[in-house]
N, C-alpha and C positions, 0 to 999 in steps of 0.2 A: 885442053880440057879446062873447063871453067873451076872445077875444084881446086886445081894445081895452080891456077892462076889466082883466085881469089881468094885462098886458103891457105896454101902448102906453102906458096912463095911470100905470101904475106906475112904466114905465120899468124893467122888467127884461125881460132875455131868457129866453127858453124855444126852444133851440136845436128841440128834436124836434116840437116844438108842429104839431098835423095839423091842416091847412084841409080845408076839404071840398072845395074846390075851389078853382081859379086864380083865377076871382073875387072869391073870398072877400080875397085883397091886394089884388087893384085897388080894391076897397073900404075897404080899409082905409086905405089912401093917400088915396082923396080924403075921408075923411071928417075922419082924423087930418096927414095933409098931412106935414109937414116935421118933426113931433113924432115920427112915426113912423121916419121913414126916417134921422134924426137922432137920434133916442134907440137905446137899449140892445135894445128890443122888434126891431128889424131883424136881429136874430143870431139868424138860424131859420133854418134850412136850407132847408125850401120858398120861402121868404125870398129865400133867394139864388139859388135855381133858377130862380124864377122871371122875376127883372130880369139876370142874368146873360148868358144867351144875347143878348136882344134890344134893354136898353136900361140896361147896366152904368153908366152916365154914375149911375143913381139911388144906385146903392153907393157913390159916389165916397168920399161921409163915412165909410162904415161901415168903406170898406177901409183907410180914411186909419189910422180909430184899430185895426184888428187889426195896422196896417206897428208904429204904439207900443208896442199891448202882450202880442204873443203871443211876445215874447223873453222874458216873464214870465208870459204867462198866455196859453196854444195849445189853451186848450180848446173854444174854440168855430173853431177852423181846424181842429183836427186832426179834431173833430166832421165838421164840413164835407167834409174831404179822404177820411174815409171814408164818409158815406154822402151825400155831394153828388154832381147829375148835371155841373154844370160846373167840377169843380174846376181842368182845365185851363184854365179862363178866368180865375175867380181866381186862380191862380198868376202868369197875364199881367198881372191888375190889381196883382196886390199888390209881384212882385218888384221894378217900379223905383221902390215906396216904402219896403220895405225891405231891408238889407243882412245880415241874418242871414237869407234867405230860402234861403239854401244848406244851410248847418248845421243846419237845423230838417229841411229836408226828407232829408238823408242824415242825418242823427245822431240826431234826435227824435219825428221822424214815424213813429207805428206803422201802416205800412202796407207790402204788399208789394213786392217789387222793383221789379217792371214797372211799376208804381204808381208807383214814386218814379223811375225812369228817364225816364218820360212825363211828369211834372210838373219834373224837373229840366230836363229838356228844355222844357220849354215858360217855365220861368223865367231860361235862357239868353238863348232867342230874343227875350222880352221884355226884359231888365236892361237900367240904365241906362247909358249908358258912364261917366257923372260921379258913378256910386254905387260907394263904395268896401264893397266887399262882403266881410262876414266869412268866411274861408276858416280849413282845417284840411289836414291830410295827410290826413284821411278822405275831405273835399271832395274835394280834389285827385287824392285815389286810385279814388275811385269814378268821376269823369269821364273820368280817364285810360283806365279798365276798360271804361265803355259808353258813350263818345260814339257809337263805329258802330249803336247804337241809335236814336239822337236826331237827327231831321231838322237840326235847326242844323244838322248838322257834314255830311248826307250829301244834305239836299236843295237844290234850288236856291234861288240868293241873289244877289247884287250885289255887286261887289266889294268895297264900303265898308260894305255889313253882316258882309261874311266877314271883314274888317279887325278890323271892332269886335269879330265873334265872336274870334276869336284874342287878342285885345288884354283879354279879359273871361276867357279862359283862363288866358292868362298871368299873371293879378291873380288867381285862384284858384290856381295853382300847379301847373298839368294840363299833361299832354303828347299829342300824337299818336303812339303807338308806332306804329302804321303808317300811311302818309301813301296808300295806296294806297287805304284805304277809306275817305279822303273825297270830298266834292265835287268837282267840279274848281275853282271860285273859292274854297269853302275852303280847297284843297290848295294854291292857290295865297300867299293869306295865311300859311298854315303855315307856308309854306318860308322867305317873306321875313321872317316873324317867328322863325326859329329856332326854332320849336316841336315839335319832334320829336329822339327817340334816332338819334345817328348808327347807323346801321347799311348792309348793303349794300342791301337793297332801301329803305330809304330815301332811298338819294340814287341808286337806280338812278331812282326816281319823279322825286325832286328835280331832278337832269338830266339824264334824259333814257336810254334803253338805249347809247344810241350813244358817251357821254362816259364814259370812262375814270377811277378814282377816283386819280389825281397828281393831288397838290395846283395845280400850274401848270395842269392843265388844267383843273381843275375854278374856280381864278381865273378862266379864260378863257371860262367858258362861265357861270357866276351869280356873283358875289362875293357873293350875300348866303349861300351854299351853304359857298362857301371859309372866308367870316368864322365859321360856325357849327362849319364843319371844326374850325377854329383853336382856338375856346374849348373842342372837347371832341377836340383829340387821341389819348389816352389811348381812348376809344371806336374812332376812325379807325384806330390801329395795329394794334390786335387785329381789324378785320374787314380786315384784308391777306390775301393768300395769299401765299405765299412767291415765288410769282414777279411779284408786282405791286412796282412801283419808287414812292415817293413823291415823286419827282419825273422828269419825262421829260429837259427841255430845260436842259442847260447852261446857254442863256441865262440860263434863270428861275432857278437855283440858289440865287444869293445873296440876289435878293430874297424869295423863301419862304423863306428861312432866317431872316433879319431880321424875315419877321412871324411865325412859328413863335418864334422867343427874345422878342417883345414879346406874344405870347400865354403861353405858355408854358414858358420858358428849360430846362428838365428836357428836354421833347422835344427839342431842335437834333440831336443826341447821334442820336436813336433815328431821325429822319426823313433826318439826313443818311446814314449806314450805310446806307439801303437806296432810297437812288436809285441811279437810275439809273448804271451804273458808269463814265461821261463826266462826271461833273459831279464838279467841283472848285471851290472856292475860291483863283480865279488872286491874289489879293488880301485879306488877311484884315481892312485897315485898311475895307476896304467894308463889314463886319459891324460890330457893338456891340461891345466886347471882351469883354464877359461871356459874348461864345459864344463865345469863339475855343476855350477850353478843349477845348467838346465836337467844334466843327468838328476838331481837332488830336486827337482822340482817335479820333473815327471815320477818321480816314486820310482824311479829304475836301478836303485843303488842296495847292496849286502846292507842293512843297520846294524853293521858292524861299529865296534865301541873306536875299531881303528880307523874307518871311513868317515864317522862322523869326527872325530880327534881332528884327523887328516884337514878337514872343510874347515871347520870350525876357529884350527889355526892361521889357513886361510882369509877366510872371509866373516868370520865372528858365526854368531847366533842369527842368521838371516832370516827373511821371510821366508823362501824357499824351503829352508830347512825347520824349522817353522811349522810348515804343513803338512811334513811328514811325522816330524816326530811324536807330536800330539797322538799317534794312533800305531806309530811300529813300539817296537821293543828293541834296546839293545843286544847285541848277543858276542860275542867272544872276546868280552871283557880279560879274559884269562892270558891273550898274546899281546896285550899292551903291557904296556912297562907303566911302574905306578905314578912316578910323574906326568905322564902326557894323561893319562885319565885325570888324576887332581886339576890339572890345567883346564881340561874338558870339564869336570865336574863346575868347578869354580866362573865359567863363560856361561853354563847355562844356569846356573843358580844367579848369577848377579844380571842377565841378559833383561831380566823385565817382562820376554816377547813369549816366554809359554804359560799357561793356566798353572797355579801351583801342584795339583796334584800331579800334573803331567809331566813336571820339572824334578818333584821329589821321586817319584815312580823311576823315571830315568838314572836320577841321581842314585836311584836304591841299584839300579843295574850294572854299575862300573865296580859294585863289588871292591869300596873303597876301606881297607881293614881298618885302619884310625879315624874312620868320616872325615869329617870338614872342619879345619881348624875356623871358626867364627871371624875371628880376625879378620881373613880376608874376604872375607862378604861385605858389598856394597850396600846400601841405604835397600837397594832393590831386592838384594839378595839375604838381605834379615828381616824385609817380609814373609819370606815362605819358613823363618825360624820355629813357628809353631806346629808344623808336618814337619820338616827337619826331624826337629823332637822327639814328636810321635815316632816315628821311622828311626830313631837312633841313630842318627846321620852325624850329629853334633853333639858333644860334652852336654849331659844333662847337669849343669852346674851354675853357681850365681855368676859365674865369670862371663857366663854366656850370655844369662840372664840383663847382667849391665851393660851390656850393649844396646840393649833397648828397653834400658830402665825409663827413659822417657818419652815413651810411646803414647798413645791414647789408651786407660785400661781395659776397652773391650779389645785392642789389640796383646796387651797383655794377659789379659782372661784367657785369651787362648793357647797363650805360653803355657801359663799356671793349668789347663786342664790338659795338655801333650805332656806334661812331665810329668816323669815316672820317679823321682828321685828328688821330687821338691819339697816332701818333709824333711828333707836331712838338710836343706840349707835355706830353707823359708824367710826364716830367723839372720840370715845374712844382709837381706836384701834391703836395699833403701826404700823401704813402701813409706810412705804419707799416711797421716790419720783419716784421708777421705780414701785411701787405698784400702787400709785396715777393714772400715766399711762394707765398701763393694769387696773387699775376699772370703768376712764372712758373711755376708750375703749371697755370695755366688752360689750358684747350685750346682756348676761342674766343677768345680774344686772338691776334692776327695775328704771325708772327714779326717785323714792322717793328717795332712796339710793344714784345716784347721785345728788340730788336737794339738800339733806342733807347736803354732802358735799360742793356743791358750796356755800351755806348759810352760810357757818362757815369758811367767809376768814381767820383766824388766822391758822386753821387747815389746811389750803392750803397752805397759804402762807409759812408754815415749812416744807413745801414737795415740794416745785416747784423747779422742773429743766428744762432744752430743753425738755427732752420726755414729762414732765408730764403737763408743758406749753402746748406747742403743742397738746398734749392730750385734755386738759382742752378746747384747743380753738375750735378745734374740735368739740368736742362734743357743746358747744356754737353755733359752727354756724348752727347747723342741730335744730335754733325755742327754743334754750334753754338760755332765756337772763340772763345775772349775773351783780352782783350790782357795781355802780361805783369803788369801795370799793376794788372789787376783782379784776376790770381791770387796776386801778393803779396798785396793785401786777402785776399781770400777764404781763405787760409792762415792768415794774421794773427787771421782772425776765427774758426778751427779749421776748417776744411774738410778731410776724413778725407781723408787721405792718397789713398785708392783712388780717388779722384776728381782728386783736385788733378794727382796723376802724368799718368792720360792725359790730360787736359789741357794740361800743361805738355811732354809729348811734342816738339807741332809747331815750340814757339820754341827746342826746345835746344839747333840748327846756330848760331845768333844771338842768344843773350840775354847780356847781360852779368853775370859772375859773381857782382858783386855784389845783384843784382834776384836771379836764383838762390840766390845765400846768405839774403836776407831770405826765399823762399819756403821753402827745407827750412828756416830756423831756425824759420817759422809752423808748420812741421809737427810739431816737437816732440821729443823728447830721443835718440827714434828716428832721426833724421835732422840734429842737429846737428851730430856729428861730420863729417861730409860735406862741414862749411865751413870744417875747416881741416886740413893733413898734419901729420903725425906718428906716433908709434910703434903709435896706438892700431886695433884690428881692431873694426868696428862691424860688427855681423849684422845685417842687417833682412830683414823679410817679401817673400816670393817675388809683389810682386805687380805687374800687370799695370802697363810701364813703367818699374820698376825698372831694368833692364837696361841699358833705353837712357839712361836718369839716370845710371846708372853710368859708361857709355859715353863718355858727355859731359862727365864729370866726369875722365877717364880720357886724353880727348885736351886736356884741358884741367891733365893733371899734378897732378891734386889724389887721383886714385883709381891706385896702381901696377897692383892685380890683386883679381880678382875671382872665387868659386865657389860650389859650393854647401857648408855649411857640413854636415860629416861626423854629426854627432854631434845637434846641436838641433833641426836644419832650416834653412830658409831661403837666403841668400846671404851667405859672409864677403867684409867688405872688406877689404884692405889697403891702407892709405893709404899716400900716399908721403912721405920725412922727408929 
């Protein structure tokens, strides 16, 4: 036989080599025995049609050495794969002897689709589980594409071959994008192995039409469902509708939040915002603190006086926290201990980062019995001293006061109109004569405040200039009279006449002459002669109160007579001599 002679005894193969008939190899075999079916002559394609279907155990050799060398030499398989009747049987002999039996058939193998669909499929169903199989993104993407072709995945199996199928997936790199078109025992493996894109109809498959996609419920109904949630978030938030909640139950709040930051720390942020609008973190020492940021940023925290304390010691006065506070209120001020609220008080009074009212409002909620020692306020935090004040937060006192004795005066103006108890120490305070000024001047300053002031001529008298004069008089004429005492000063210190007169009006039944001689000598050359009689006629300006100066001076024998002066204007006097 030409075969046996040109083949068998040679030991080479002739893949396409044509028997006449079936016969003609069972002859071959018993003639040539184990030389045959052991050597290289065995790689013939009728060859392998032959023993294939009915008694492959005979290829055992042959397929052993195509597993070695068709990663390098796939010519007589690819031979075979297209014009062999059982190639899907060889693909079940050969895949769990070799591990490139993936890559050859989607990447190498020139044959058509359905052709390599049907053979990948049949090299699935056969692979070993303890062969580590070469895989690619092409592998992986082609299986991904047409499992729903391939009985593995859609026909019936056993639990623990659906296992292995999934487990020999997952080692190629393939997913189930939809879990509805397989099996039901593959679908089942599927889910427990995580092998599938989150989406809605995949976890409507996964659990069930009746389970709801909240995370807590979806804990309560598969964890291996929830655990898969978790690793792929990012997938789960974008298949929400806007009115699904990612968590339902309060209960469960905190602990989905704690596996959501040990999956994912990014999410906490985006899962808590859109639960359910009951659920709060009563407690934020119950979390990791690495969430707390985004719990406190989604508005999902107790404004509790101990949750904020908690953060605060943390991570300071944040943006985050920041944006909440501005608009909660604190509340169970009453189970801190009163140093951790001082500490809290004191971080957001000196922080800078709130609006003041919203800083002292807070500050009013810690329910702090002794307020806030000043002292420890930053440059930041004795800006908001004037609401302090207001609010009784801090010692209305000059001690307090000196701490921003050198401020700009409209930031002081507002000290001076918060204080409740700045009459009783006005008079302490290191004011300027251009301070004196604008205090009586001011129009929120309390008339106690200035009455204080004008009471305590010494404390005037060391601050009077032109402004603070003229100030003083001011204020004086608008119904506010001051003591003989302080309008010698204020004369002394030039206070225009037109002032100092009505003023000096109400004491003139009663003031002693000589306190009157020091006020007209203050007033100046105009009004010196007035303090003493003799020959001389002094004119002065017709102005309001003259007269009754006059008057006074008149029943007191220093002024004989008095009129209007003919010729210059004004009033002549004649003194008495």
């Amino acid at each position: 036989m030409n075969f046996i002679l040109h083949c068998v005894q040679a030991d080479r193969a002739a893949p396409h080599f044509h028997f006449d008939e079936a016969s003609s190899i069972e002859a071959v075999e018993k003639e040539m025995g184990s030389r045959f079916l052991d050597g290289e002559s065995v790689f013939n394609v009728e060859v392998f049609d032959y023993y294939l279907p009915a008694r492959p155990e005979h290829l055992d050799k042959a397929i052993d050495k195509l597993a070695v060398r068709s990663g390098d030499d796939s010519s007589f398989l690819d031979a075979y794969l297209i014009d062999g009747e059982s190639r899907d049987g060889l693909i079940s002999r050969l895949a769990p002897r070799w591990d490139g039996v993936f890559i050859h058939l989607v990447e190498k193998a020139p044959l058509e689709l359905e052709v390599v669909v049907a053979l990948v499929d049949a090299a699935i169903t056969s692979a070993a589980q303890d062969t580590d199989y070469e895989a690619s993104d092409q592998v992986a993407e082609f299986v991904s594409e047409h499992y729903a072709q391939m009985q593995a995945f859609v026909g019936e199996t056993d639990a623990v071959k659906a296992t292995d199928l999934i487990a020999l997936l997952r080692r190629l790199g393939a997913q189930i994008s939809d879990l509805s078109l397989l099996g039901e025992t593959q679908c089942k493996a599927a889910v427990a192995a995580g092998l599938y894109p989150v989406t809605r109809m995949n976890l409507s498959v996964a659990l069930g039409e009746s389970t709801g996609l909240a995370l807590d419920a979806m804990n309560a109904a598969d964890d291996s469902v929830y655990r898969h949630v978790l690793a792929n978030l990012d997938d789960y938030l974008d298949i929400l509708q806007d009115d699904e909640v990612t968590v339902e139950s309060p209960d469960a709040f905190v602990a989905v939040l704690g596996d959501v930051a040990d999956a994912a720390e990014f999410a906490v942020r985006l899962v808590a915002v859109r639960a359910a609008d009951s659920c709060e973190v009563a407690d934020l020492t119950d979390l990791d603190d690495g969430a707390w940021g985004q719990v406190v940023s989604a508005g999902r925290f107790a404004p509790t006086v101990w949750n904020v304390s908690q953060f605060v010691s943390k991570f300071g006065v944040n943006e985050e926290l920041i944006e909440n506070l501005g608009t909660v209120n604190l509340t169970k001020a009453e189970e801190v201990e009163e140093e951790p609220r001082l500490g809290l008080a004191y971080a957001l009074a000196n922080s800078g980062a709130l609006e003041s009212t919203a800083a002292v409002r807070l500050l009013g909620q810690l329910d702090l019995a002794d307020g806030l020692d000043p002292e420890h306020l930053s440059d930041v935090g004795l800006a908001l001293l004037p609401t302090l004040l207001e609010k009784d937060l801090v010692p209305d006192a000059a001690d307090t006061y000196a701490l921003v004795s050198d401020r700009p005066f409209a930031f002081r103006e507002e000290y001076f109109a918060a204080s409740k108890q700045l009459a009783s120490y006005v008079c302490e305070l290191e004011l300027s004569s251009d301070d004196l000024a604008q205090v009586m001047r001011s129009r929120r300053l309390t008339p106690t405040v200035k009455r204080a002031i004008a009471d305590d001529v010494d404390f005037v008298t060391d601050r009077l200039s032109r402004q603070s004069v003229i100030a003083f008089c001011q204020w004086a004429s608008k119904g506010n009279n001051v003591s003989v005492e302080l309008l010698v000063k204020l004369a002394e210190a030039g206070a225009p006449a037109e002032h100092v007169l009505g003023l000096l009006e109400p004491h003139l039944p009663d003031i002693e002459l000589g306190l009157l001689d020091q006020i007209l000598l203050g007033l100046g050359d105009d009004y010196e002669p007035l303090t003493r009689t003799g020959h001389h006629r002094p004119r002065l300006k017709d102005r309001d109160g003259t007269e009754e100066l006059l008057k006074a001076l008149q029943s007191r024998n220093r002024v004989s007579s008095f009129g209007p002066a003919k010729l210059l204007g004004g009033i002549r006097v004649n003194m008495r001599h």
